[in-house]
C-alpha positions as CSV (number, residue, x, y, z in Angstrom):
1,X,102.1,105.2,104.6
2,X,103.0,107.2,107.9
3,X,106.3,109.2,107.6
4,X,106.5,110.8,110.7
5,X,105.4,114.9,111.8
6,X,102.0,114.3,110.9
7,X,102.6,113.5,107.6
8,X,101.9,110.7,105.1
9,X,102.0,109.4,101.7
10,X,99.4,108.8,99.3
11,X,98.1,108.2,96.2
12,X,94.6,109.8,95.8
13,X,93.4,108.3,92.9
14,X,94.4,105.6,90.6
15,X,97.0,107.1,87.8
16,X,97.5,110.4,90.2
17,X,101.3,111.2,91.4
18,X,102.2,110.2,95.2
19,X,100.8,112.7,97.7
20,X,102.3,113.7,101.0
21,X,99.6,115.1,103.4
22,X,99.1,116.5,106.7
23,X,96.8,114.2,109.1
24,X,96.0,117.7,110.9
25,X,94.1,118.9,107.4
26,X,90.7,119.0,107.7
27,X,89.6,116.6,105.6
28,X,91.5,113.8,107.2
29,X,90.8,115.1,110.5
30,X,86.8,114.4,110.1
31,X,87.1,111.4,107.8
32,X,90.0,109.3,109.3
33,X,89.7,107.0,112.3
34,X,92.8,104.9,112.9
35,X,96.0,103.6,111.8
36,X,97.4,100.0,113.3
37,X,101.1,99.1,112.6
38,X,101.3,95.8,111.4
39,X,104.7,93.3,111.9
């Protein structure tokens, strides 16, 4: 879930606590390819 500033929410792993990350980190930056907002 997108919240705005380059930042979003997520849980990594099933039972871990909700996550907010940076979509500049590296790890997101070479393993994520797009987002579409759905209405």
């Amino acid at each position: 879930l997108y919240i705005g500033n380059g930042e979003f929410l997520h849980a990594p792993q099933t039972g871990d606590v909700v996550k907010i990350s940076k979509t500049s980190s590296s790890y997101y930056t070479k393993n994520f390819s797009t987002a579409r907002r759905v209405l």
